[in-house]
N, C-alpha and C positions, 0 to 999 in steps of 0.2 A: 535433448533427446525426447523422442516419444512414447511416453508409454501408456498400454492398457491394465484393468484388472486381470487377473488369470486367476482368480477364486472362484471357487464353488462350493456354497456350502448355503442351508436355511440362513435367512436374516430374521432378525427380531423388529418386529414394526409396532410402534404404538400408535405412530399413524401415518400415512403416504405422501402427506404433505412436509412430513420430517426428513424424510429420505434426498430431497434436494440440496438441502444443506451437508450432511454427511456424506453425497457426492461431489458437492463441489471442493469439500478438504483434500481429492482423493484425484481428482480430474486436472489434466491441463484447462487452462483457463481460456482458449480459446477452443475446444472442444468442449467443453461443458458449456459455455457462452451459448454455442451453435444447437447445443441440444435443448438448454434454457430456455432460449432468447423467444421474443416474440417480435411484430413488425411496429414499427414508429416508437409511440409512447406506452407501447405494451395496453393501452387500455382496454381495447375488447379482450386479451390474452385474461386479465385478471375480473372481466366482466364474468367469463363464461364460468368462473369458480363462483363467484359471489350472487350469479342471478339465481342458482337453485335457491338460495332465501327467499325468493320474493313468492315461492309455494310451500303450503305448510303440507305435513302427513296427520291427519284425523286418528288418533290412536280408537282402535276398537278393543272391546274386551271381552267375554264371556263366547269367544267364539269355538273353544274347542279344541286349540292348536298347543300342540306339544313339542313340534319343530316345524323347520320349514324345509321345504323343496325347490332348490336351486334348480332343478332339471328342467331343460328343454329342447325345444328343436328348432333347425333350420332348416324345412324340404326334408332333405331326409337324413340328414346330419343331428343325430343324436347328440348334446351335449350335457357336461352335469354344473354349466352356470350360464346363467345369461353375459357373462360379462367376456367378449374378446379381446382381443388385440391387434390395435389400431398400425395399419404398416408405417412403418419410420425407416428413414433411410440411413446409411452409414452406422450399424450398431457396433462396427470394429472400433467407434472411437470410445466403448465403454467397456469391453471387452475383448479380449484376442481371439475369443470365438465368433463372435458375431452375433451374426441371426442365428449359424446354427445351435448355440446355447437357448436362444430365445425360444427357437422352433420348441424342443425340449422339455422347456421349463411350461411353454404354454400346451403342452399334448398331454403332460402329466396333470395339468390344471383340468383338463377332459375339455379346451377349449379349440379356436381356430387362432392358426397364425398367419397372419398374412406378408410375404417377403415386398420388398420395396424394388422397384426397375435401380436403384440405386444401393442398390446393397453391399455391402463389402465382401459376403460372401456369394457365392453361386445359387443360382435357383434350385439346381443338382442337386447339392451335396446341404442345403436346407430341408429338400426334401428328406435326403438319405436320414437326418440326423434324428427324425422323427417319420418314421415311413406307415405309421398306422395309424395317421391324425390325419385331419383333415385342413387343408392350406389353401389359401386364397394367393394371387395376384397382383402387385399395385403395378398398371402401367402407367407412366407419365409417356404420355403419347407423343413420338417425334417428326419432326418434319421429313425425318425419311421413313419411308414408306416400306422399305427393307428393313429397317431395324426394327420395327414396328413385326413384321411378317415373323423377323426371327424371333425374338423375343417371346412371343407370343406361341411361335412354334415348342420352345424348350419351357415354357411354363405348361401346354399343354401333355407334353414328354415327361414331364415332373408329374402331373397327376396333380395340377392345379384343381380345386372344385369350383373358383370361380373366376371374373377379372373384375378387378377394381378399377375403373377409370377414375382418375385423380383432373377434376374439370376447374379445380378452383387458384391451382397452381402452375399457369400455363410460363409466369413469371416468378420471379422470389419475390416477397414484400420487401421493404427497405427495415430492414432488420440490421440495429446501430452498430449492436453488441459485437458481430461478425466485423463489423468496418473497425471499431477499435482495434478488436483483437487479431484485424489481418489477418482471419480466417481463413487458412485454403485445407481442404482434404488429404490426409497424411496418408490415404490410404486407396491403395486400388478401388475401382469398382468393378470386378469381373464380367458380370452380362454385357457392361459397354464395352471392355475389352476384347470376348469375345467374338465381337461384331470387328472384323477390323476396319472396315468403311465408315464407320460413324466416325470421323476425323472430327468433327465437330467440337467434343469433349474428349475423345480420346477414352484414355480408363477413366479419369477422374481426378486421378493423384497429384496432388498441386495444384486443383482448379478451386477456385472461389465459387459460392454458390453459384451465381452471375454466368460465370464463365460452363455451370453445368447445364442452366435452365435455356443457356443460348438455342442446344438443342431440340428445347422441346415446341410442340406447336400450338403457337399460341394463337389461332383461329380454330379452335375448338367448334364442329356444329352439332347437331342432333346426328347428322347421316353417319358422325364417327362410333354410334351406339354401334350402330347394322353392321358395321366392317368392323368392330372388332367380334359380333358374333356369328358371322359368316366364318371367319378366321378361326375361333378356339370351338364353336357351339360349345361354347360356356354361357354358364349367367353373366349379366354385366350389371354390375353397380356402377350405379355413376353418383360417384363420392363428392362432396362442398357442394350440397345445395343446401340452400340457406334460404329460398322462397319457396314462397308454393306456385307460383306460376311454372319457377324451374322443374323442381318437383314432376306436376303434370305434362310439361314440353317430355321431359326425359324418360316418363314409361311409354306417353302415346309414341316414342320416338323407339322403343322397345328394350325399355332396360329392365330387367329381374328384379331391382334391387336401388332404394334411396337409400343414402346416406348422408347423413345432417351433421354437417362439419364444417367449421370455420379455420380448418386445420390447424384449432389449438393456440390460434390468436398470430398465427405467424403469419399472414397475407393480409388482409384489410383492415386495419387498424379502423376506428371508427364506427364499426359496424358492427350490428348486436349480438348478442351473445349466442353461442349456437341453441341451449336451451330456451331463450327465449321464443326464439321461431318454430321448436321442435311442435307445439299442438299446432298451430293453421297449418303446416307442414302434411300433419299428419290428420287431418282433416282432408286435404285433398287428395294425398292416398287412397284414405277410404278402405283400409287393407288389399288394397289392389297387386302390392307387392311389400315385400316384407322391411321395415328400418331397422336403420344402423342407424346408430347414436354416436359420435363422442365431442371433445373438447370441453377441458375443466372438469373432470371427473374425479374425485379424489378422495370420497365416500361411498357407503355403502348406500346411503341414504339419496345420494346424487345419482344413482342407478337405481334406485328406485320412485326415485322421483320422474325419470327418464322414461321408465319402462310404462308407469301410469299417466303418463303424457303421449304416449303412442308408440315408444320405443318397441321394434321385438327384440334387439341385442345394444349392447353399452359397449362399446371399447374404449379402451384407454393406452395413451401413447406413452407420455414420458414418464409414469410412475412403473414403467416396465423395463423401459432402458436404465433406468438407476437402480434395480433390481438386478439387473444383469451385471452394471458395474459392482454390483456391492456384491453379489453372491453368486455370480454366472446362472445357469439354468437352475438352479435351487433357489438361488433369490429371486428368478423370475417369478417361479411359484411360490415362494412366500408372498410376495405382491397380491396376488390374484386370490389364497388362500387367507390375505387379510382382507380385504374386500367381500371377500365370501361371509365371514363371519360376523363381520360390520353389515351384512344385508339381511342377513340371516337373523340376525337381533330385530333390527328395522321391520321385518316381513313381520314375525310374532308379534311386537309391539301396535301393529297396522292391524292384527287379526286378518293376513293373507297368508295362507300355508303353500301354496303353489305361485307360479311366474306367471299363470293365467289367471289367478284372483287380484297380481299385483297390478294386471294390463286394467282388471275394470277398478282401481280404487279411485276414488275422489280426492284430487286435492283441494284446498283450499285458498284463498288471496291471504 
């Protein structure tokens, strides 16, 4: 039999890298596998934790600061941390709520949640579940061109405020953990269900990754920025870039928004850390348009290190779905509220009182 958490209540965190373990006591082993896992040998997956070491933070002192200031902005999306959350897909296998416990736990954090084209729950009723926060989009774009239209149409109807184009996951990596564990999806996906032509995948229910990504399309070009913001006039991020050439092809191609992702070590095994690339990245930016940061985040200090490397926001994926397993929309926010306070230490000890003293500090080799 399957089952989810259905708790909610604050969790106790000494630190977010701990929370993996206390979910996996608690998880089926092949749904915890799936939210785990990363592609091949895991090695870029545990690179993108371990390359924040290779920059230091310069402590300053006599500078004045009595607390710090988590606030900031997006356009005109007031928030009170820099730190979002990254779309993940299938969060019913951590919880009976879903995303909309997620939605929730992250509107009470004052941050954005962004829902997954692959979600267990509805675009709908993630909206509902948090209706005065602010939500983003993740399309994984399909080779039909109607489901794309719809999809699209009812994340606009939601009162999306942007769309995430997901460009680095046109396939799954070869991720083992899923092949042991004979992974397939125990649970609806409603947006695909709703579509009822998407025969492709169907809802989802009983498909193996493999069997969901068959859907999506995997000749991804620039001209797919312009159709999806002809279709929403939303912003469009276009999520997994990991050079700086992509970087540049994808604004002059008109996208709102870079996002520096190696999706968390789950697709290209081999290749470098997402912070590694995060400065030439944002060198070619140039603040032309605004970053998103994540994969391997699991400090306060690793968001701060982000943000002074060029980042303007940090998300973080799976220390939020284990959040949700542990404590439904309360342990979401305790996730987010310990990271808060682990940044919040880091910012004073740096002598930066604001998220714009933290964008000019210096790090070091």
């Amino acid at each position: 039999m399957y089952h989810t958490s259905n708790e909610e209540h604050p969790i106790d965190i000494v630190n977010i890298a701990s929370l993996e373990g206390r979910v996996k006591e608690r998880m089926e082993a092949g749904a915890f596998g799936y939210i785990r896992g990363g592609s091949e040998d895991e090695w870029t997956m545990k690179e993108n934790t371990t390359s924040f070491m290779n920059k230091k933070i310069m402590p300053r002192i006599l500078q004045g600061i009595d607390h710090a200031d988590l606030s900031t902005k997006l356009w005109d999306i007031d928030l009170k941390t820099p730190i979002i959350q990254a779309p993940s897909a299938a969060q019913g296998l951590a919880h009976e709520n879903g995303e909309a416990d997620t939605a929730k736990g992250v509107a009470a954090a004052g941050s954005i949640f962004s829902i997954s084209t692959y979600a267990n729950t509805t675009i709908e009723d993630a909206a509902a579940a948090a209706p005065d926060a602010p939500q983003f989009f993740q399309l994984y774009m399909s080779k039909d061109d109607g489901f794309n239209e719809f999809i699209l149409d009812k994340a606009v109807k939601a009162g999306a405020k942007a769309i995430i184009l997901t460009a680095d996951s046109t396939l799954g990596g070869y991720r083992e953990e899923d092949i042991i564990n004979q992974f397939q999806f125990p649970l609806p996906m409603p947006n695909l269900a709703a579509y009822s032509e998407q025969s492709a995948s169907g809802n989802g229910e009983g498909k193996g990754i493999a069997e969901i990504y068959a859907a999506a399309k995997q000749g991804l070009v620039p001209e797919d920025i312009k159709k999806i913001k002809d279709l929403t006039h939303l912003p469009v991020f276009v999520k997994g870039i990991q050079s700086p050439e992509d970087a540049d092809l994808a604004i002059k191609a008109g996208a709102d928004g870079i996002w520096v992702s190696n999706h968390g070590g789950r697709q290209l095994d081999g290749g470098p850390a997402s912070f590694e690339v995060l400065p030439a990245i944002a060198e070619v930016v140039d603040k032309r348009v605004p970053i998103v940061f994540d994969s391997g985040v699991r400090r306060g200090e690793h968001v701060f290190k982000a943000l002074a490397s060029g980042a303007d926001l940090v998300a973080i994926g799976r220390p939020v779905i284990y959040g949700l397993n542990l404590g439904g929309a309360e342990g979401v926010k305790s996730v987010f509220d310990h990271l808060n306070k682990e940044l919040s230490i880091t910012m004073q000890l740096a002598g930066t009182k604001t998220i714009s003293d933290v964008k000019k500090a210096k790090l070091i080799d």
